[in-house]
N, C-alpha and C positions, 0 to 999 in steps of 0.2 A: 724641725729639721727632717729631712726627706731622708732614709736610708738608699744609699744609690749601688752600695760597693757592691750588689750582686752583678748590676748591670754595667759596670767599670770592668770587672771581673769578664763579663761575657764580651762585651767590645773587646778587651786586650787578649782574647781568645780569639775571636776572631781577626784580627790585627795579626797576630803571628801565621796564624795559618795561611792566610793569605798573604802575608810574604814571604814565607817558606814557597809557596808556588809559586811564585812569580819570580821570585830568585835575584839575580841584579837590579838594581838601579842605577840609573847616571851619576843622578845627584841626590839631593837633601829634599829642591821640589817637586822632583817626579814623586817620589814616595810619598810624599804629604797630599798631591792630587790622588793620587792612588788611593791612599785609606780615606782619602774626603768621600771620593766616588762609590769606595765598596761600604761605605757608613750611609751614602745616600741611598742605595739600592738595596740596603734591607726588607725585607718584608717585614708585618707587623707580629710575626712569629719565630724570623730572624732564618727565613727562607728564601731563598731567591729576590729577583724584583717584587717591589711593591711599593707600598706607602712607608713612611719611616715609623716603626713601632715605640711606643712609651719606650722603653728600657733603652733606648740611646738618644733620647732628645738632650736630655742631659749636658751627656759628653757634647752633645753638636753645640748647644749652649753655649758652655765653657770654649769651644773652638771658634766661636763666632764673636766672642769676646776678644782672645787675645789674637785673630787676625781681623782685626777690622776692617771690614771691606771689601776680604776675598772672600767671604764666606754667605752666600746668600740663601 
Protein backbone atom coordinates (compact mmCIF):
# COMPACT_ATOMS: atom_id res chain seq x y z
CA UNK A 1 0.00 0.00 0.00
CA UNK A 2 1.37 3.37 -1.08
CA UNK A 3 1.14 5.98 1.76
CA UNK A 4 -0.65 9.07 -0.35
CA UNK A 5 -2.27 11.09 2.64
CA UNK A 6 0.67 13.69 2.63
CA UNK A 7 -0.06 14.43 -0.94
CA UNK A 8 -4.07 14.38 -0.52
CA UNK A 9 -3.32 16.77 2.23
CA UNK A 10 -1.22 19.14 -0.07
CA UNK A 11 -3.83 18.86 -3.24
CA UNK A 12 -6.80 19.85 -0.68
CA UNK A 13 -4.29 22.67 0.20
CA UNK A 14 -4.00 23.84 -2.77
CA UNK A 15 -7.63 23.37 -3.83
CA UNK A 16 -8.85 25.79 -1.11
CA UNK A 17 -6.49 28.48 -1.85
CA UNK A 18 -7.14 28.66 -5.16
CA UNK A 19 -10.72 28.93 -4.76
CA UNK A 20 -10.56 31.31 -2.02
CA UNK A 21 -9.06 33.53 -5.12
CA UNK A 22 -11.10 32.97 -7.46
CA UNK A 23 -14.24 33.44 -5.52
CA UNK A 24 -17.60 32.62 -7.46
CA UNK A 25 -18.45 30.01 -9.62
CA UNK A 26 -21.57 29.61 -11.83
CA UNK A 27 -21.89 26.21 -11.31
CA UNK A 28 -20.71 22.69 -10.01
CA UNK A 29 -18.75 22.28 -13.65
CA UNK A 30 -16.93 25.28 -13.80
CA UNK A 31 -15.22 24.47 -10.50
CA UNK A 32 -14.45 20.86 -11.31
CA UNK A 33 -12.62 22.38 -14.67
CA UNK A 34 -11.10 24.83 -12.54
CA UNK A 35 -9.34 22.41 -10.02
CA UNK A 36 -8.83 19.84 -13.13
CA UNK A 37 -6.72 22.79 -14.90
CA UNK A 38 -4.88 24.17 -11.68
CA UNK A 39 -4.07 20.05 -10.88
CA UNK A 40 -2.77 19.94 -14.38
CA UNK A 41 -0.43 23.05 -14.28
CA UNK A 42 1.53 21.98 -11.30
CA UNK A 43 4.96 21.91 -11.58
CA UNK A 44 6.97 18.81 -10.34
CA UNK A 45 7.78 20.85 -7.00
CA UNK A 46 4.20 22.17 -6.84
CA UNK A 47 5.22 25.57 -8.41
CA UNK A 48 3.77 27.28 -11.18
CA UNK A 49 3.48 25.59 -14.69
CA UNK A 50 5.25 22.47 -15.56
CA UNK A 51 5.09 18.81 -15.84
CA UNK A 52 2.53 17.04 -13.23
CA UNK A 53 4.77 16.14 -10.01
CA UNK A 54 4.59 12.39 -8.24
CA UNK A 55 2.62 13.80 -5.35
CA UNK A 56 -0.75 14.38 -7.30
CA UNK A 57 -0.64 11.65 -9.87
CA UNK A 58 -2.54 9.82 -7.57
CA UNK A 59 -5.44 12.03 -6.89
CA UNK A 60 -5.53 12.51 -11.00
CA UNK A 61 -5.89 8.84 -10.92
CA UNK A 62 -8.65 8.54 -8.80
CA UNK A 63 -10.40 11.45 -10.92
CA UNK A 64 -9.79 9.84 -14.17
CA UNK A 65 -11.51 6.92 -12.66
CA UNK A 66 -14.57 8.13 -11.48
CA UNK A 67 -15.04 10.65 -14.58
CA UNK A 68 -14.57 8.48 -17.43
CA UNK A 69 -13.93 10.17 -20.34
CA UNK A 70 -13.60 13.70 -19.37
CA UNK A 71 -10.41 13.23 -18.05
CA UNK A 72 -7.38 12.83 -20.38
Amino acid sequence: MICSTNAIESLNARYGRAVRARGHFPNDATTLKYLFLMTRSLGPLGQGAGTMGHEVEPALNASAIAFDGRIN
